[in-house]
Backbone bond lengths (Angstrom), bond angles and torsions (degrees), N, CA, C in turn:
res aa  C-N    CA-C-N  psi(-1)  N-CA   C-N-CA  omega(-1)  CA-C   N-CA-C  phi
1 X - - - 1.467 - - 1.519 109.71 -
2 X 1.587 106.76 137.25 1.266 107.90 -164.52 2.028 100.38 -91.02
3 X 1.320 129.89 161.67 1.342 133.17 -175.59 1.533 91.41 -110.61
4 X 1.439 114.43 136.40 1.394 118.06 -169.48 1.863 103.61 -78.94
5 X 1.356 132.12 163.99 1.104 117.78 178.92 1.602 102.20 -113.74
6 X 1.222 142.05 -174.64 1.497 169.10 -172.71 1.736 92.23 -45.93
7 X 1.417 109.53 -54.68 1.610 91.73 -174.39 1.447 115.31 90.47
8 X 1.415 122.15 152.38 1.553 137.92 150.77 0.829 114.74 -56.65
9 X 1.964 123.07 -175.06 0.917 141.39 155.32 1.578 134.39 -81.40
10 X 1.339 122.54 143.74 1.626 95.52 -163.52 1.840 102.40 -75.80
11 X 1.984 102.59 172.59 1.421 106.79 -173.06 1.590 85.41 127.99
12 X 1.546 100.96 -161.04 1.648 93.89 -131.09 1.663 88.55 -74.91
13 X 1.370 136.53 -20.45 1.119 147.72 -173.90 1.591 114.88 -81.96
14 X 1.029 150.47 31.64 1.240 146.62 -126.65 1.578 87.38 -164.75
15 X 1.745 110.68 128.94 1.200 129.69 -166.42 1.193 115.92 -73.97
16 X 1.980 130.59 -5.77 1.149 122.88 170.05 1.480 105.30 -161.50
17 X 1.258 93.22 -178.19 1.731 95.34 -166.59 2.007 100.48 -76.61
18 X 0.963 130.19 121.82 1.523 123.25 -168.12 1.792 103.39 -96.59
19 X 1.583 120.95 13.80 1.243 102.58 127.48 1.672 136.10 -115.67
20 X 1.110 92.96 26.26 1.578 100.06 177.27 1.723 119.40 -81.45
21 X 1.782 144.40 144.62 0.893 131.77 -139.34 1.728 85.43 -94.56
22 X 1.336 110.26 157.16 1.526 125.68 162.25 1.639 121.14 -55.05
23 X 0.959 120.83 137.55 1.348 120.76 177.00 1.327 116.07 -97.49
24 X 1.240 109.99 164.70 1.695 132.55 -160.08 1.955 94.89 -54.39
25 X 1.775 98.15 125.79 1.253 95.48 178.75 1.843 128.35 -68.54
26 X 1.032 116.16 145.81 1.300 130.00 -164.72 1.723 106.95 -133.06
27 X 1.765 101.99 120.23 1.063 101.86 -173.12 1.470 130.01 -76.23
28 X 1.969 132.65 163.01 0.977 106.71 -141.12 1.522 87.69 -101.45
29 X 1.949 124.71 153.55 0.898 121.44 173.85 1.913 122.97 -67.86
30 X 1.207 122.47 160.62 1.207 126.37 160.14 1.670 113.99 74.28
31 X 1.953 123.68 5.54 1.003 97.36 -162.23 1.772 88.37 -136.32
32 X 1.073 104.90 13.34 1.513 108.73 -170.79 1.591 103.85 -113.83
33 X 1.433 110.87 108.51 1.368 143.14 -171.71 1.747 93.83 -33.05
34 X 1.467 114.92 -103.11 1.988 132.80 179.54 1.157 103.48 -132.51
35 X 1.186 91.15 -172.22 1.907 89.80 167.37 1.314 113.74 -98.47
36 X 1.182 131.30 9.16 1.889 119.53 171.50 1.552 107.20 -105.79
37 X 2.068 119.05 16.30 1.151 100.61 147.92 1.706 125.02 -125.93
38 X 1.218 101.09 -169.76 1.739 106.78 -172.60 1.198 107.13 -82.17
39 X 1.519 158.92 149.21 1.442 137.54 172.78 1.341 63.90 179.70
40 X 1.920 82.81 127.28 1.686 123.38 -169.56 1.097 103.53 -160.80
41 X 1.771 111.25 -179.25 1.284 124.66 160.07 1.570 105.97 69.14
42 X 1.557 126.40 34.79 1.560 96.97 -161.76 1.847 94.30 -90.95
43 X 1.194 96.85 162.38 1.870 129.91 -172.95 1.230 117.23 -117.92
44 X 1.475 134.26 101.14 1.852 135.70 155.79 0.905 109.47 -64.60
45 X 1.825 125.81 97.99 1.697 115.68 164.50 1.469 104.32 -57.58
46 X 1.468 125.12 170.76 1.196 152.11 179.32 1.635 127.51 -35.16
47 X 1.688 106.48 -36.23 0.942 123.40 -178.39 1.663 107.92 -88.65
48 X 1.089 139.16 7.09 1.646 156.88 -176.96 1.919 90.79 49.34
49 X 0.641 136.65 23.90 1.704 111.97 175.20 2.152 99.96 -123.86
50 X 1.298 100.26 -4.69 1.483 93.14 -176.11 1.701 127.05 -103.35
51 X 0.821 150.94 74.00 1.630 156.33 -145.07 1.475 114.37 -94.61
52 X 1.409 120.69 95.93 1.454 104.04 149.43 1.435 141.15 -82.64
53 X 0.996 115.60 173.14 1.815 106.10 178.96 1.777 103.03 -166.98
54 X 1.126 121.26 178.03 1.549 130.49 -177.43 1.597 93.30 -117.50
55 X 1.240 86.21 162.46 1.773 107.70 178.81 1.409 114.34 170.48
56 X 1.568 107.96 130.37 1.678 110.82 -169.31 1.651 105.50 -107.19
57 X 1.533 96.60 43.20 1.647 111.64 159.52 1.502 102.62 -37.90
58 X 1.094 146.17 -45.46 1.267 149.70 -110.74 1.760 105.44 -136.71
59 X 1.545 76.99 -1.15 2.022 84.03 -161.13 1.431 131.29 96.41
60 X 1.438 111.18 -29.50 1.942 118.59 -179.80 1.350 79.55 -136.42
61 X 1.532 113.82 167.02 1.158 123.17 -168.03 2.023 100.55 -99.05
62 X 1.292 115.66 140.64 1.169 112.65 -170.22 1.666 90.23 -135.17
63 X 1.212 123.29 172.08 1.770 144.25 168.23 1.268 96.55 -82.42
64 X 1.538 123.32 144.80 1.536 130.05 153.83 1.904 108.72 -137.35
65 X 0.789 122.30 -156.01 1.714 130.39 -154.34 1.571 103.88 -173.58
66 X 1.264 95.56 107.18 1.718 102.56 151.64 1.403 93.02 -117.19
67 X 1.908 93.31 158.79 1.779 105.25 -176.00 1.864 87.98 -157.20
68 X 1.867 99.72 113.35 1.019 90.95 135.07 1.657 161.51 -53.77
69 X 1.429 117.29 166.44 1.947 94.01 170.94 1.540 105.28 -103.28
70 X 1.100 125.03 3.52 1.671 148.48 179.47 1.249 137.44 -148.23
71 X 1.577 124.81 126.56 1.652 115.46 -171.79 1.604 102.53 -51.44
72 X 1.792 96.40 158.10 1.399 95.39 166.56 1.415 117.80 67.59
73 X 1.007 119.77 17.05 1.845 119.27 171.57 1.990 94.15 -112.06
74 X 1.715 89.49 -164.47 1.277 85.37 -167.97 1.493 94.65 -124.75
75 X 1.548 107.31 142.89 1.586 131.62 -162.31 2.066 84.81 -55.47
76 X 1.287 112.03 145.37 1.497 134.74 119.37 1.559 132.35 -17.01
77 X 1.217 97.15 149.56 1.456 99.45 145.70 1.471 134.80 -59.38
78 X 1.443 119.57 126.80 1.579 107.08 -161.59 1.599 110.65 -91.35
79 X 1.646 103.17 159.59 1.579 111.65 165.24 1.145 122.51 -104.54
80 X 1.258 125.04 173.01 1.371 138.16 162.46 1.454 121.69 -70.88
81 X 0.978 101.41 122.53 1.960 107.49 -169.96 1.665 90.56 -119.08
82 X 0.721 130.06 -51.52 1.738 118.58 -167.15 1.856 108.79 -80.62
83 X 1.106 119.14 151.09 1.626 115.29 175.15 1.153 110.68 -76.44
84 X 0.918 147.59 -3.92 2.056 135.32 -163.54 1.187 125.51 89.68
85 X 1.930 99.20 -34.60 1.586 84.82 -167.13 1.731 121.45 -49.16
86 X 0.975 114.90 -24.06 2.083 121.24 -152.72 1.848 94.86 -139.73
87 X 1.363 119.07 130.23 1.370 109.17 163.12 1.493 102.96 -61.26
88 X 1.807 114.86 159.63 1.109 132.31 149.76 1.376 112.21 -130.27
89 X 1.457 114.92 148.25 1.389 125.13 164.05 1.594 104.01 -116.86
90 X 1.907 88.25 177.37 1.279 85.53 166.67 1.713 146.92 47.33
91 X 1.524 111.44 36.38 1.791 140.08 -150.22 1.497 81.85 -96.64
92 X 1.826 107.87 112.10 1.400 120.85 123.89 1.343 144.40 -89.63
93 X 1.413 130.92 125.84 1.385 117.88 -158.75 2.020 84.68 -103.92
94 X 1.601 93.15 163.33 1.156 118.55 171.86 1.567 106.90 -133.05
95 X 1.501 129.67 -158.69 1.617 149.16 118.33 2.163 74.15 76.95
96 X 1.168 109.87 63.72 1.625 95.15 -176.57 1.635 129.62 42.17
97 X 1.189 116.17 37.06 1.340 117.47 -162.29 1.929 118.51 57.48
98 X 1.201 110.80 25.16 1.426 103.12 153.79 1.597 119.51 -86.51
99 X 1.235 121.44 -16.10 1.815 133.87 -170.75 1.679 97.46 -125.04
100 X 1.144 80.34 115.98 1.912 112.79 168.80 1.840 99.44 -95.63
101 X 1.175 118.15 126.32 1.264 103.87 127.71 1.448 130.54 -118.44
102 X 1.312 156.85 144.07 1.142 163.87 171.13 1.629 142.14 -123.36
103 X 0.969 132.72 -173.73 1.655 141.69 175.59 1.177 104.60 -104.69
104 X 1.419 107.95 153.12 1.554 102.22 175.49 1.743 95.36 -173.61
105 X 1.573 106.42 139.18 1.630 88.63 -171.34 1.723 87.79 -113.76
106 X 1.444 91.57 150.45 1.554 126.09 177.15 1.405 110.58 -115.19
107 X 1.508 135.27 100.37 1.377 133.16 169.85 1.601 129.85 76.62
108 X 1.415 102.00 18.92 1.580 122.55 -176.90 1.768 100.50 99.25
109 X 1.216 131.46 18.06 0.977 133.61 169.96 1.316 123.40 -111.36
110 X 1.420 116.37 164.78 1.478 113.35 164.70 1.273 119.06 -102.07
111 X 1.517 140.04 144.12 1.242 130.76 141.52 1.440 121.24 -127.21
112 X 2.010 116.83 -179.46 1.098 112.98 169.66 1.476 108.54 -98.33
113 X 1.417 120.75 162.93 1.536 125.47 158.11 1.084 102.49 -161.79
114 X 1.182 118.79 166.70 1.679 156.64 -149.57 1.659 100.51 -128.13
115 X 1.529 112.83 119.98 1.363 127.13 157.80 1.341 99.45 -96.02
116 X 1.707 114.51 -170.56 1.292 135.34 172.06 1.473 110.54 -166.89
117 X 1.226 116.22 139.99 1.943 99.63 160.93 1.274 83.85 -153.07
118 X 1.560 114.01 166.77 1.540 150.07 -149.39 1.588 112.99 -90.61
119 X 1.472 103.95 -22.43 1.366 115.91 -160.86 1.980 106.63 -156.12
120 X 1.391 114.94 134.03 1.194 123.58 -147.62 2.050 84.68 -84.59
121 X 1.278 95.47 -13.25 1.839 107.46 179.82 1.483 116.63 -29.83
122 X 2.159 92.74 -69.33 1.258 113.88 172.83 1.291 147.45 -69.34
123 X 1.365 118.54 170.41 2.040 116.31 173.40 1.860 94.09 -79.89
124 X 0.812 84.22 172.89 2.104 118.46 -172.40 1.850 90.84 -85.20
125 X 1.089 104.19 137.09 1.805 92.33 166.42 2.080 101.13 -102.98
126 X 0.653 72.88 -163.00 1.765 91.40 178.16 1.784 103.07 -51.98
127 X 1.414 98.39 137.04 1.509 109.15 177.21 1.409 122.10 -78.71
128 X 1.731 123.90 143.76 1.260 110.01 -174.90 1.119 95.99 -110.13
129 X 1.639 116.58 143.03 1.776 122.38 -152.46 1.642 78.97 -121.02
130 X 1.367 145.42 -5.03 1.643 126.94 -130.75 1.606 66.81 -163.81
131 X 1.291 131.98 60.75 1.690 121.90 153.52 1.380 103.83 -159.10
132 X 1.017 153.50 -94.37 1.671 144.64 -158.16 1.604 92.97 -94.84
133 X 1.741 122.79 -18.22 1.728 98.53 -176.37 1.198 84.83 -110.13
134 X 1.208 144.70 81.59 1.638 122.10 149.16 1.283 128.44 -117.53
135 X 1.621 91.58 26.24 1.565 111.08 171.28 1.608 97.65 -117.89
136 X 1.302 113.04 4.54 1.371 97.05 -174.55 2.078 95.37 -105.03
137 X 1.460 110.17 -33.49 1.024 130.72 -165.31 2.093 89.76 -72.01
138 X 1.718 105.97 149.81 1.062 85.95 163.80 1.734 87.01 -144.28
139 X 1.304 107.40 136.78 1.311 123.61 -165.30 1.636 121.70 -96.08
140 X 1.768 111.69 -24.67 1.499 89.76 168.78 1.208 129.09 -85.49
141 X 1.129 134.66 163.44 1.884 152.07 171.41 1.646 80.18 65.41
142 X 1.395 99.38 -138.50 1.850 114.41 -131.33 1.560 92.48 -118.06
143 X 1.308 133.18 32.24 1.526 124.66 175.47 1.455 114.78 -99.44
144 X 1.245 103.62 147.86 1.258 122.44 -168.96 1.665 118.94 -100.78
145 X 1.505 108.28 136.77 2.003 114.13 161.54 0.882 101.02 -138.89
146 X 1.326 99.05 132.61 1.569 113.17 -178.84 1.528 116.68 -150.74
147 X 1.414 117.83 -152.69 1.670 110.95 165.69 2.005 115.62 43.73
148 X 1.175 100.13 33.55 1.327 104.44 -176.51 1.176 120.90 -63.99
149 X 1.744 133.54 149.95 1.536 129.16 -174.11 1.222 82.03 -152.02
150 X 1.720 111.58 165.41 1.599 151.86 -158.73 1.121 103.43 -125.23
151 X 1.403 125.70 133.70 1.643 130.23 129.38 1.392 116.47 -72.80
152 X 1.306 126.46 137.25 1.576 124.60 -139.42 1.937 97.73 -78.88
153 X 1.440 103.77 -10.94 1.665 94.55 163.45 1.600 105.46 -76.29
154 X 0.934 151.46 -48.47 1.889 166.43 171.72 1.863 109.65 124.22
155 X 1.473 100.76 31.20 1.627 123.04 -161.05 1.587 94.44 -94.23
156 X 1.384 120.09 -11.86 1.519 94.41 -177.18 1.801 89.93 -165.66
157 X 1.503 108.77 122.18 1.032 138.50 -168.20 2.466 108.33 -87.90
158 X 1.143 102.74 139.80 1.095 87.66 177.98 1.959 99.93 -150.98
159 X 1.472 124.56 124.55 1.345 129.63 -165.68 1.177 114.25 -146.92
160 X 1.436 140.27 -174.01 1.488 167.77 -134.77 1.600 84.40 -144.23
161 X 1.080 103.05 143.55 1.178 134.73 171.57 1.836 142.42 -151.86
162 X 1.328 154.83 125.90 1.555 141.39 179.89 1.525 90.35 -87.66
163 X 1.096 117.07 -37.37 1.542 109.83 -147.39 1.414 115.27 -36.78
164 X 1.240 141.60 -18.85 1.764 133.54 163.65 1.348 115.56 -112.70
165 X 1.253 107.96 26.68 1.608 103.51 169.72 1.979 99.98 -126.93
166 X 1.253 106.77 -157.95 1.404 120.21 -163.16 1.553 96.10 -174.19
167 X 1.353 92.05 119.16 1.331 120.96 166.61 1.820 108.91 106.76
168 X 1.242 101.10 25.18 1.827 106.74 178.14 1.689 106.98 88.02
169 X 1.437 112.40 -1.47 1.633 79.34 177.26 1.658 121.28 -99.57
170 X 0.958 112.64 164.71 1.272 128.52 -158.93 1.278 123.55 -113.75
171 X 1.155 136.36 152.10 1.771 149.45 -163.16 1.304 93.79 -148.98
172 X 1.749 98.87 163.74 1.078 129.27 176.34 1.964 117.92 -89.94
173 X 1.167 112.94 164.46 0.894 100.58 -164.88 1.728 107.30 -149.56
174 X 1.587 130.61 174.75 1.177 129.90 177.94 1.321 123.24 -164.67
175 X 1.637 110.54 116.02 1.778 108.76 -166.99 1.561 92.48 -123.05
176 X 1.354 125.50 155.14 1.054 164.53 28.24 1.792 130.94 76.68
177 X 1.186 114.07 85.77 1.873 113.35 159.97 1.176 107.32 -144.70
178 X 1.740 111.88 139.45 1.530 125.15 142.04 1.551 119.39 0.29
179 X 1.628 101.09 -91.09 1.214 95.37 -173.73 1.870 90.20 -141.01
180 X 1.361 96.89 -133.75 1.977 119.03 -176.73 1.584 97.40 -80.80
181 X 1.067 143.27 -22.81 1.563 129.58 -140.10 1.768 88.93 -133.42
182 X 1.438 112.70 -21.00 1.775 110.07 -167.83 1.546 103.03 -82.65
183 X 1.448 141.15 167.33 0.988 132.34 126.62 1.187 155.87 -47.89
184 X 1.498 141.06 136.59 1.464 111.73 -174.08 1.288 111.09 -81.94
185 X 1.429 125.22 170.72 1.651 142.51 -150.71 1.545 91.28 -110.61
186 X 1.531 102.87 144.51 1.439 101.29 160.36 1.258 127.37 -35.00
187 X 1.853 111.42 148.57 1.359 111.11 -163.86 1.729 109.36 -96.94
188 X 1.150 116.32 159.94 1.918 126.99 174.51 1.120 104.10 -102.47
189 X 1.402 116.54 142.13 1.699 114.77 156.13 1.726 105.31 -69.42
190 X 1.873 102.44 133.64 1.540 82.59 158.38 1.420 129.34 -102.23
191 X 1.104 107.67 130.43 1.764 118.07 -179.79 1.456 118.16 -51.36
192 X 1.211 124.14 125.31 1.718 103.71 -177.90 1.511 94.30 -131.22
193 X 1.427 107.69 140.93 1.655 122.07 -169.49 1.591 93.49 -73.83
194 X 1.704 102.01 150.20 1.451 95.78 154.49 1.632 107.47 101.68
195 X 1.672 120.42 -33.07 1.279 109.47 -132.93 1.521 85.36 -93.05
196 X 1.334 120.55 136.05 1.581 116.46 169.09 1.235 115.30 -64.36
197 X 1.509 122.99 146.45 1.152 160.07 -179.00 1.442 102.87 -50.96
198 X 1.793 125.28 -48.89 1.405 124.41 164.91 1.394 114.87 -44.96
199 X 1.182 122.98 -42.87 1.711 131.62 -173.74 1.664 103.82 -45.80
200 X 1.423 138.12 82.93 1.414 128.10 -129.64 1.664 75.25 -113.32
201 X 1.343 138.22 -20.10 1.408 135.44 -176.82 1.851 133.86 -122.09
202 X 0.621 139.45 79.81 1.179 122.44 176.72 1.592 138.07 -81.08
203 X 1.066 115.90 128.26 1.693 123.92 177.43 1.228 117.12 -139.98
204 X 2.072 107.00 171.58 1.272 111.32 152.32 1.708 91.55 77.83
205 X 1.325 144.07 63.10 1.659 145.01 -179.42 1.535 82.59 -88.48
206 X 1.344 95.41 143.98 1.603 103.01 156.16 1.503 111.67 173.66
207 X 2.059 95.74 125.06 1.449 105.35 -109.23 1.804 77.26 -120.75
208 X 1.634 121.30 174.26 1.418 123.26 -166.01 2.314 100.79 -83.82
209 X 0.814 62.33 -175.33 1.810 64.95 178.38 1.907 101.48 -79.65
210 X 2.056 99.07 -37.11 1.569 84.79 -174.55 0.975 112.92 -97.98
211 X 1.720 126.05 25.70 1.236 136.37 156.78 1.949 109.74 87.61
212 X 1.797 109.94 3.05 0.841 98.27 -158.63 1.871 101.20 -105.20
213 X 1.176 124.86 27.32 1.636 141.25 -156.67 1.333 99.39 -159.85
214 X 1.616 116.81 106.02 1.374 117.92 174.38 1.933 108.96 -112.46
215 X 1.010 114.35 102.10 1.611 112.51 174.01 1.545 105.31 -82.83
216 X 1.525 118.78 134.50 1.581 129.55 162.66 1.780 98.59 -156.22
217 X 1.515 81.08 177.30 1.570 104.28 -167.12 1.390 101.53 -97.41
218 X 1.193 134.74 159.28 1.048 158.88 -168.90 1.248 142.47 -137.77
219 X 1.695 136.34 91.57 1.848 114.33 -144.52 1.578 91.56 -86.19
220 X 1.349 123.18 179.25 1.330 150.06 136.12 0.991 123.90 -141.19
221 X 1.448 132.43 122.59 1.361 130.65 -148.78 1.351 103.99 7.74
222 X 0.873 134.89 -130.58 1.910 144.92 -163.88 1.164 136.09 -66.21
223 X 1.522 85.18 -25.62 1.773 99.60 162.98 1.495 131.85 -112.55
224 X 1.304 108.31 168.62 1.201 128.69 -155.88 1.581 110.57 -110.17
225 X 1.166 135.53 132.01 1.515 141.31 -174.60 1.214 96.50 -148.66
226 X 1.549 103.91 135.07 1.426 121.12 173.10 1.998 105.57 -96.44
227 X 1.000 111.61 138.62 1.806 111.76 -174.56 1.505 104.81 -122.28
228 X 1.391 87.31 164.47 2.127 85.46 175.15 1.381 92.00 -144.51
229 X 1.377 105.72 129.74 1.265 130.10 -175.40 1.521 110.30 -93.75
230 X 1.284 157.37 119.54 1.573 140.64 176.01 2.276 111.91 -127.86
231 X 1.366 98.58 127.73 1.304 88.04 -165.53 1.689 97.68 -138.11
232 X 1.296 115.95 164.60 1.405 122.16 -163.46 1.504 100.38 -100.04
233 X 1.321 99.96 13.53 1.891 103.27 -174.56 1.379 117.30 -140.93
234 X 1.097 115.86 108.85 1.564 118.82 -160.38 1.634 111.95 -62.24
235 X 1.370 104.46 120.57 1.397 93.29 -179.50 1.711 102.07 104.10
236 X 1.147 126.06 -40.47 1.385 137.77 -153.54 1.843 98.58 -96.38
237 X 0.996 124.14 124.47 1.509 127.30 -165.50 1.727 92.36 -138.28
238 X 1.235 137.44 12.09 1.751 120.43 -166.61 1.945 90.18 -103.39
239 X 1.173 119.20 -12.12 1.400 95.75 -177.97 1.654 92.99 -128.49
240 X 1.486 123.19 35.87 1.515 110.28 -166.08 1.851 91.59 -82.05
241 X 1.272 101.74 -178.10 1.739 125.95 161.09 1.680 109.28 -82.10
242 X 1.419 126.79 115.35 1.298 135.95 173.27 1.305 111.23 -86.43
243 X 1.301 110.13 141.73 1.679 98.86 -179.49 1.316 83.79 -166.22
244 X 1.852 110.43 133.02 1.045 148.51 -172.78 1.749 121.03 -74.97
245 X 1.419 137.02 79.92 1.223 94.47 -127.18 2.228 77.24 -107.94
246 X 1.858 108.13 177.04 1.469 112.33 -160.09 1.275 94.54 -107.97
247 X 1.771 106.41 86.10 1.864 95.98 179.24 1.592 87.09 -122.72
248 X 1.567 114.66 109.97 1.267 107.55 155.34 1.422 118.04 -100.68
249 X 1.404 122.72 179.53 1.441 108.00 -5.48 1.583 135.17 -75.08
250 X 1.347 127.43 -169.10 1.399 123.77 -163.95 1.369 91.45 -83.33
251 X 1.436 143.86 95.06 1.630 133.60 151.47 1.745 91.12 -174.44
252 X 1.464 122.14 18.50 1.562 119.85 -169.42 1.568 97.91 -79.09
253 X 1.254 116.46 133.07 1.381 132.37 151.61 1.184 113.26 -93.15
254 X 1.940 110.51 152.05 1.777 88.22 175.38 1.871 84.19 -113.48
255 X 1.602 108.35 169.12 1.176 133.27 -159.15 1.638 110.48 -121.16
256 X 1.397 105.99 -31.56 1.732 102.19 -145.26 1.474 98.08 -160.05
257 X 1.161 146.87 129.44 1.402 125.73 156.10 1.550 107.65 -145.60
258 X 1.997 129.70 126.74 1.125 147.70 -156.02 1.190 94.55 -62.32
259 X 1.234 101.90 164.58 1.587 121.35 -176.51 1.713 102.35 -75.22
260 X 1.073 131.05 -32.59 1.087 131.88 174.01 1.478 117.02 -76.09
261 X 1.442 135.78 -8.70 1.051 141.61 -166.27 1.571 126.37 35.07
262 X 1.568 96.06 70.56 1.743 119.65 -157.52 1.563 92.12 -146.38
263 X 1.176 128.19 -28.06 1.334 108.55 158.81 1.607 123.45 -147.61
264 X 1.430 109.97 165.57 1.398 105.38 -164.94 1.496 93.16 -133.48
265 X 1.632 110.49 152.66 1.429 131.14 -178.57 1.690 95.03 -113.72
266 X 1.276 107.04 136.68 1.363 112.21 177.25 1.682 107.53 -124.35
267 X 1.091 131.31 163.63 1.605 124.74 139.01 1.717 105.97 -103.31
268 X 1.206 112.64 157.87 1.276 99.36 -172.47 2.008 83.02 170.87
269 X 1.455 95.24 154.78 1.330 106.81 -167.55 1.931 103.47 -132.73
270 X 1.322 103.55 -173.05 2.295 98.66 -162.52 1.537 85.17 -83.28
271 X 1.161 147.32 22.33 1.762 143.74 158.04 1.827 94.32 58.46
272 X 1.560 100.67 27.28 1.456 102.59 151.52 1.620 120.18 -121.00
273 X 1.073 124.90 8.15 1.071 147.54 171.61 1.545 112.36 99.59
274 X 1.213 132.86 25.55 0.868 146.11 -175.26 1.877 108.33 -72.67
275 X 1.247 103.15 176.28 1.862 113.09 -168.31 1.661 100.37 -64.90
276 X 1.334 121.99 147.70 1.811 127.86 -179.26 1.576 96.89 -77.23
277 X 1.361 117.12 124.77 1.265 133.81 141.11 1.520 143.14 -63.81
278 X 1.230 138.74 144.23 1.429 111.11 150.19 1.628 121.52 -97.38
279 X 1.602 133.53 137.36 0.975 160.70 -120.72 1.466 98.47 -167.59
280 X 1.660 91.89 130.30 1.942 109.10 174.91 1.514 103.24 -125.08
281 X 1.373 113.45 149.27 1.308 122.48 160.78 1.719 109.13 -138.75
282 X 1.639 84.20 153.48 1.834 100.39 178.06 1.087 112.07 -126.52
283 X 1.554 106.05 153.75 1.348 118.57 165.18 1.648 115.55 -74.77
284 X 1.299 110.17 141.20 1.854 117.27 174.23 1.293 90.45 -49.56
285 X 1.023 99.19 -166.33 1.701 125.90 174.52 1.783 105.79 -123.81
């Protein structure tokens, strides 16, 4: 089985019909450790043949890298991209895979930070949570950021958050920078039309390249629903179209979704409680 790659843009060239519904997820070949570990979060850099993802093969969760030599083949055996020192989850690359960003918990907490390295050669060292996000990060008592995603410049940040609720649940969220060298700006909740009032959690954003299609997960009591949000305003989710979408089983996160919006990366596990996978779905044609 072939692993789909990054993809076009949709229009007359575009590998499927982009309103047709996604099909039953199918896990991805070559990048999923055994079954007694976690391997999530997976990521298509830009070029479609390069994939990161997390996995606590190792015991703490670290970044690794499979890279095809051609779109559309099937990933490798994976490497180690992060050093050890600090778990990370959840690794988006930007800048050609020189810029990581990721999760990483500090003191029973979560945060985001930003690596960098010089050369696509090396591993990522330790993330800095307290340099361009520390307006996104919020550091007193016990609140959490996490589930972090990229706009494919790394100009606008979008995550999970407790910080205005009580009792652990969580919202979505959206920050803001100039450029590579500025900081990002305090973060907004984003509002999304439509979403029922049961939806008691939200996680896992992951948003279109033109910013105008935001996919996340959604709890209700026990379960888990992945949604697709679509809006005529980039960034702007309070008057988008909600749509419920049928990816079982009930615990799917989405991870990744092509520029063409033809395929989707999920983590997601057999909705028996079994170890997290990574999992793709496509649109028909």
């Amino acid at each position: 089985m072939q692993t789909p790659d990054a993809g076009s843009g949709d229009g007359a060239a575009a590998r499927c019909n982009p309103t047709a519904p996604f099909g039953r997820p199918k896990i991805v070949p070559g990048v999923n450790w055994s079954s007694n570990t976690n391997d999530e979060d997976a990521y298509v850099l830009a070029d479609g043949m390069t994939i990161w993802f997390s996995s606590n093969q190792m015991g703490t969760f670290a970044v690794y890298q499979a890279m095809v030599s051609m779109p559309a083949s099937i990933f490798p055996g994976p490497a180690l991209l992060s050093d050890g020192t600090q778990p990370v989850e959840r690794p988006i690359g930007i800048d050609s895979g020189r810029t990581m960003f990721g999760v990483t918990q500090i003191g029973g907490s979560f945060f985001i930070g930003i690596a960098q390295r010089t050369s696509t050669m090396t591993m990522f060292g330790p993330l800095d949570t307290t340099g361009v996000t520390k307006n996104v990060n919020i550091t007193s008592g016990s609140v959490d950021t996490l589930d972090v995603y990229s706009s494919p410049d790394g100009n606008v940040l979008y995550f999970a958050s407790d910080r205005d609720s009580s009792g652990g649940i969580h919202h979505l969220y959206r920050s803001t920078r100039s450029g590579p060298m500025s900081d990002f700006g305090a973060a907004t909740m984003i509002m999304i039309a439509g979403l029922d009032s049961t939806v008691s959690d939200q996680s896992s954003p992951v948003v279109s390249p033109d910013g105008l299609t935001l996919y996340f997960a959604g709890k209700v009591g026990n379960s888990t629903s992945v949604y697709r949000a679509t809006s005529s305003s980039t960034g702007d989710f309070g008057n988008a179209a909600l749509l419920q979408l049928d990816m079982p089983p009930p615990s799917a996160k989405p991870s990744w979704i092509s520029a063409d919006d033809c395929v989707l990366y999920l983590t997601t596990d057999d909705g028996t409680g079994g170890q997290r996978k990574i999992y793709f779905a496509t649109r028909g044609s």
